[in-house]
C-alpha positions in Angstrom: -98.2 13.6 102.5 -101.0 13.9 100.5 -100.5 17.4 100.2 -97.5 16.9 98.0 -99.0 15.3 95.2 -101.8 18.0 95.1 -99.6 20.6 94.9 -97.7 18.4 91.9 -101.0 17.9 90.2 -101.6 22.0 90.7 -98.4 22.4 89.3 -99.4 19.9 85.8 -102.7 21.9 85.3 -101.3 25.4 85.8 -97.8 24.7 83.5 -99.2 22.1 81.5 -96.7 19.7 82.5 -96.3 16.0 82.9 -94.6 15.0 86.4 -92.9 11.2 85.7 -92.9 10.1 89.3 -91.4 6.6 87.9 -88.1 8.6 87.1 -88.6 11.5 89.9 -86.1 11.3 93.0 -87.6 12.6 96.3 -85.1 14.9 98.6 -85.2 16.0 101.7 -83.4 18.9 103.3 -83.1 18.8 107.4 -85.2 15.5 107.8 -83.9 12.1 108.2 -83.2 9.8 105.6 -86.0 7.1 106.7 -88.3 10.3 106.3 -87.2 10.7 102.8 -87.6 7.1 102.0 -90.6 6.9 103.2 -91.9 9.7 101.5 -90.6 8.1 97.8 -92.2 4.9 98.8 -95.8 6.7 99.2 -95.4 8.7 96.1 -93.6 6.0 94.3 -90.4 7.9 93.5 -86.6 7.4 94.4 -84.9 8.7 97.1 -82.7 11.6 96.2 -79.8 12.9 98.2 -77.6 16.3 98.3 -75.8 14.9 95.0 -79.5 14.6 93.5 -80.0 18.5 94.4 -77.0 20.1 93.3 -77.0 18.6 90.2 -80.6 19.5 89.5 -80.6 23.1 90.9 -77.3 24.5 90.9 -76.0 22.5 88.5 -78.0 25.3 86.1 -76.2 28.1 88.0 -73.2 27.0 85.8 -74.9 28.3 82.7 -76.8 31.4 83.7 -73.4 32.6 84.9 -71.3 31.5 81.8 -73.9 33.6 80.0 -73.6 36.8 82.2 -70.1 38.0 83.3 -70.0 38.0 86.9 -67.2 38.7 89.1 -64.9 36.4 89.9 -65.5 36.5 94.0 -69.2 36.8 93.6 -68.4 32.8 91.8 -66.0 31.6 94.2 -68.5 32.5 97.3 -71.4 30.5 95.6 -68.9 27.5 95.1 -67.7 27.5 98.2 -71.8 27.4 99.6 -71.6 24.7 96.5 -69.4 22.7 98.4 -70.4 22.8 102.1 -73.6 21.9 101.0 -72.5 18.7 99.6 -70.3 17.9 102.3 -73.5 18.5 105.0 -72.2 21.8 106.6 -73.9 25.3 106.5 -72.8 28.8 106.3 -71.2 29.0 109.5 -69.6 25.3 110.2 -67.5 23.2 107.7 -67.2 19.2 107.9 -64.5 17.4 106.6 -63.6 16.6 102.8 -62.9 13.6 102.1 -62.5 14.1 98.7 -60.6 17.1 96.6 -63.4 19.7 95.8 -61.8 19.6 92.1 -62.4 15.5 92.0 -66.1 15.9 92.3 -66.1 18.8 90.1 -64.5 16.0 87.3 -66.1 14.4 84.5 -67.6 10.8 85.1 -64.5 9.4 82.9 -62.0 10.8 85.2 -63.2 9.7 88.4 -65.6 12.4 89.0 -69.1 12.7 89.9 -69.6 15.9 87.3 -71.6 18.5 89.4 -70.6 21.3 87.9 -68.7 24.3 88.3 -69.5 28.1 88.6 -65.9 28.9 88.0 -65.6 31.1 84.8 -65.1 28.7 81.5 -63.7 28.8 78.1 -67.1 30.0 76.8 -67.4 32.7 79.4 -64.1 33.9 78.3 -64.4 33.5 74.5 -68.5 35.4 74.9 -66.2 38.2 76.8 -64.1 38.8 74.1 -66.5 38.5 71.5 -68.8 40.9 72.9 -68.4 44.5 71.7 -67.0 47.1 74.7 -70.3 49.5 73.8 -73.6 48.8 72.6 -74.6 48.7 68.4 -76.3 52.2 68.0 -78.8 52.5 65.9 -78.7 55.3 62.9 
């Protein structure tokens, strides 16, 4: 375990980064949840869980792809890997939702637990029309 907080204090010195570990969450991907606990007790974080990681790492995917038109199956496949990650399955094997895919997608307001979408928005669709069909030349 100790090897963890080297690599974090490699990570500070190289980037120049300060890591809270008061506000950090620790998550663990195909080890038990005592084993994750345990883990945020030694380095004195919280203990994260597959909300914790979507939100924090594909959460972002949501902008990149807002930014840069991609096509539209391309953003449904990701969302569906989206959602059977949440919901503990893999790429070959689905468990049960218990909850509409679209709930979870909502705002906190309207019941949701807002992850996120990858689903093409209002500001993907307004960037498309805005941007010109051929490049500016220069002359």
């Amino acid at each position: 375990m100790g090897n963890i907080l080297r690599i974090l204090v490699v990570f500070c010195l190289a980037y120049g980064l300060k890591i809270n570990l008061a506000i950090s969450k620790v998550c663990g991907i195909r080890v038990s949840h005592d084993q994750v606990v345990s883990m945020a007790d030694w380095t004195g974080c919280e203990a994260g869980d597959r909300l914790t990681l979507i939100k924090a790492v594909l959460g972002g995917l949501g902008i990149v792809f807002s930014l840069f038109l991609a096509p539209y199956s391309i953003l449904s496949s990701l969302e569906k890997l989206h959602a059977r990650f949440f919901w503990g399955g893999n790429k070959n094997k689905r468990k049960m939702a218990w909850i509409k895919w679209d709930k979870i997608l909502a705002y906190f307001k309207n019941g949701g637990l807002e992850v996120g979408t990858l689903r093409p928005s209002l500001m993907q669709a307004c960037w498309a029309s805005c941007a010109p069909s051929t490049p500016p030349t220069r002359g």
